[in-house]
N, C-alpha and C positions, 0 to 999 in steps of 0.2 A: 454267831453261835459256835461254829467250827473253824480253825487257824491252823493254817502252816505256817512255821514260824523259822522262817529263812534255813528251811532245811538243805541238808546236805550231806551225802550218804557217800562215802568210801568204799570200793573192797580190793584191802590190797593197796596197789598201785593204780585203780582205775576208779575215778571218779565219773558217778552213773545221776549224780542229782547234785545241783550247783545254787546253792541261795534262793531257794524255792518260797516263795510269799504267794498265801490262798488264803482270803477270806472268802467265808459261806454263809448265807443267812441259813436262818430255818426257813423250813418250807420248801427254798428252789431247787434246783436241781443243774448241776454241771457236770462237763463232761471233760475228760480230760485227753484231747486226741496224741499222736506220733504215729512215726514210724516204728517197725520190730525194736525194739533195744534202746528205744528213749526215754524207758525210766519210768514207765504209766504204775507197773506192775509192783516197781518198788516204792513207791510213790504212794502206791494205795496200801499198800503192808504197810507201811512207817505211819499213817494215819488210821491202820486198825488197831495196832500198838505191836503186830507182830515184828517189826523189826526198829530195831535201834538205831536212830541218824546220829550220822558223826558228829553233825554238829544242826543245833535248830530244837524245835520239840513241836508238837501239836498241844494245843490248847481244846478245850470242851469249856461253855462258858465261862470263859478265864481261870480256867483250873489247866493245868498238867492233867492228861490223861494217864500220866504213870502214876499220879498220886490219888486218882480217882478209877482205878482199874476196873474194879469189880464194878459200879455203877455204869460206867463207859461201854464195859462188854453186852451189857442188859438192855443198853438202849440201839444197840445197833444190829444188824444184819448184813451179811457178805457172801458174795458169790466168786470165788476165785478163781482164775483161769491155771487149769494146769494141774491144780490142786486135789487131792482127794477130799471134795468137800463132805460127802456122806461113811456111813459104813455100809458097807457091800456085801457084808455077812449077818445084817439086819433087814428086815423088812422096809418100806415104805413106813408103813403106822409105826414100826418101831424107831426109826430114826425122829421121827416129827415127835414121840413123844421124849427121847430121850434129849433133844435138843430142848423141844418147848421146857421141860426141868430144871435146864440149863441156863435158859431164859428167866425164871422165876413163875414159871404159867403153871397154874392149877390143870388136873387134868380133864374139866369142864370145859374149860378155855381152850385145849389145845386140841378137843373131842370137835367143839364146834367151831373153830377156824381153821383147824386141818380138814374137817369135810367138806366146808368151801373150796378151800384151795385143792384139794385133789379132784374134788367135782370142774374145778374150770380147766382144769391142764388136764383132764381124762384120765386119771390116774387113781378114781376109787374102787374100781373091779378089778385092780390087780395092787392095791395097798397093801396087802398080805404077803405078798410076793418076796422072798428077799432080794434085793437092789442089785446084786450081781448075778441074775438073771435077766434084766432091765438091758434097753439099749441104751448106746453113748444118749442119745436125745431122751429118754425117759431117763435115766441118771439126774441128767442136768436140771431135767422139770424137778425130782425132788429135791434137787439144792436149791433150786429158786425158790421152791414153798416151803421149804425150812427157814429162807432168810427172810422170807416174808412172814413166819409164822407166828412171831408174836409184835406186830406192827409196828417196826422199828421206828425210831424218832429218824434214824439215819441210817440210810442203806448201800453198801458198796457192791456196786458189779462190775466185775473185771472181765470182758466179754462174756457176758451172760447169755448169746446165744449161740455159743458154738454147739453144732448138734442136733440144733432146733430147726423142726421143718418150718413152711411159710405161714401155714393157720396157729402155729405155738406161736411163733413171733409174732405174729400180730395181737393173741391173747395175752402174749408179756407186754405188750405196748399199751395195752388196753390196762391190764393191771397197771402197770406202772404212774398212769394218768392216774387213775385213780387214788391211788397211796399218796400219789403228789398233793391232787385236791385236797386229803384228809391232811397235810399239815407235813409228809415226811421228806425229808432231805435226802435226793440221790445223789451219787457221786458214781458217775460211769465213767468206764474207758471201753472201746469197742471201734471195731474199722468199717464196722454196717453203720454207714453216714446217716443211710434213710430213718435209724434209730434216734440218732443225736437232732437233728430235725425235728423230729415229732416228739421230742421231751426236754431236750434243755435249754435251760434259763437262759446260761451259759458257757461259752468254750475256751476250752484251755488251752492251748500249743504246746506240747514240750519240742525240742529240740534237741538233741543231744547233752540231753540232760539240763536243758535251761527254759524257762518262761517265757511261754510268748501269749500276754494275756490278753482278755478283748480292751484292756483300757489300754492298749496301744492303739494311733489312731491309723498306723498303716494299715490294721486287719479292721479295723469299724468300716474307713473307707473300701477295703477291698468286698467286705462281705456285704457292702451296700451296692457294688457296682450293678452296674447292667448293661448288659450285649443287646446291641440293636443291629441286624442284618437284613440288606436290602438287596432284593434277588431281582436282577438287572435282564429284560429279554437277551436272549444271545451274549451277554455277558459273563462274567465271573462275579461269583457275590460280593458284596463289601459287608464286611463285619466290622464294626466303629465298636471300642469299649466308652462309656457314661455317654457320650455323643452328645455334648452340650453345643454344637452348631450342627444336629441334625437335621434341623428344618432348611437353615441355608443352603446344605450339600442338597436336598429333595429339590429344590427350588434351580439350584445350578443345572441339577442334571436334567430335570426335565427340557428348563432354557436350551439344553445344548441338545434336544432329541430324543434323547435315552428314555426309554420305557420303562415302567417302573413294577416288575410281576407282584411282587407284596414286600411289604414292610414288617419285622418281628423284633420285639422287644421282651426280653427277658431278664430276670436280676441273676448273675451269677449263683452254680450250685455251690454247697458245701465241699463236693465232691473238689471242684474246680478252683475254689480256694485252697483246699489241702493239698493240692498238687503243686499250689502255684509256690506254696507256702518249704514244700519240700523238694522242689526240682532238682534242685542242686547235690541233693542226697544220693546214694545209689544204690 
């Protein structure tokens, strides 16, 4: 449905995005992880169409998004990091209806998908409010319910929870399953792991501005591993990574005396992959 097409992005003299290749179905959802300054953020502008690749283009069912703009803009939703995504000198209700307009939503449609959405983020007894009155965390909820406001085919969030307390994030987690279910295409970048976890399909790697995708098989094997640690009486633990002759070592060691306090087997986190993945970084 949706194509990067060996993008690559300039400014200047610093090249920030290097032969970038993404296909996406409809429906799933992926994530696009890094470190500060790997490119996530230009990466997701060049595929909303706000910025121009040097070289590459994105694709919408094999169309150029540049040639299909106005269509492109209507079927999607975006939550930008950094960005002034609302007006702050508008209400809540005003901003949802001057977006949803934007979107092509009648104002039936935006009366009754905006009172959903500000009823689940708490935010219908102070819809009247203008936005810059609102905290950094109520800002943000109206930018999520604006890019969810007219039920994108395709949704970008660029850390969409900066700001959000612990019971938001989990009703954005909650929402977000659900939009999935009904058919829509996420495209996250975010450093809250526990997010990427609990919603994508999946993961992307940038690197210093380059691709490290799951059809490599170093990251399938590494995010399949598992830690198995065997806590020895009076000993020092032994932690074995995949431990394909763990029964024999259990077998040696008891042979030789060693008491065995417990055995734990785990599959490596996300967390512990992304570190292993970026060590070298600094």
């Amino acid at each position: 449905m949706l194509k990067v097409n060996t993008i690559t992005k300039t400014f200047k003299t610093k090249t920030v995005l290097k032969n970038i290749n993404i296909s996406i179905s409809e429906g799933t959802s992926i994530a696009i992880l890094g470190n500060n300054g790997a490119g996530k953020t230009t990466l997701i502008k060049i595929m909303l169409g706000l910025l121009i690749p040097t070289k590459g283009f994105i694709s919408y069912e094999e169309q150029n998004i540049e040639k299909i703009k106005n269509k492109y803009l209507n079927l999607i939703g975006a939550v930008l990091e950094g960005n002034r995504n609302i007006y702050s000198y508008l209400s809540a209700w005003e901003n949802l209806k001057y977006f949803g307009r934007l979107s092509g939503m009648s104002e039936i449609q935006i009366k009754k998908r905006g009172n959903k959405l500000l009823k689940l983020f708490d935010l219908i007894e102070v819809a009247d409010n203008k936005v810059d009155t609102f905290s950094r965390g109520m800002q943000q909820k109206v930018a999520i319910i604006i890019a969810l406001l007219n039920n994108p085919k395709i949704l970008f969030l660029d850390e969409p929870t900066l700001g959000l307390d612990v019971v938001t994030k989990n009703k954005l987690i909650k929402c977000l399953l659900e939009v999935k279910n009904n058919g829509t295409t996420i495209i996250l970048t975010t450093h809250q792991l526990e997010i990427v976890d609990k919603i994508a399909d999946e993961i992307f790697f940038l690197k210093k501005g380059e691709l490290i995708t799951s059809k490599n098989k170093r990251i399938i094997s590494t995010l399949n591993e598992s830690l198995i640690k065997i806590s020895l009486k009076n000993r020092c633990d032994l932690n074995i990574v995949n431990g394909n002759y763990v029964n024999e070592l259990i077998l040696y060691l008891l042979s030789n005396g060693e008491k065995i306090e417990f055995i734990n087997k785990r599959n490596k986190t996300l967390e512990e992959v992304f570190l292993e993945i970026y060590k070298e970084e600094k």
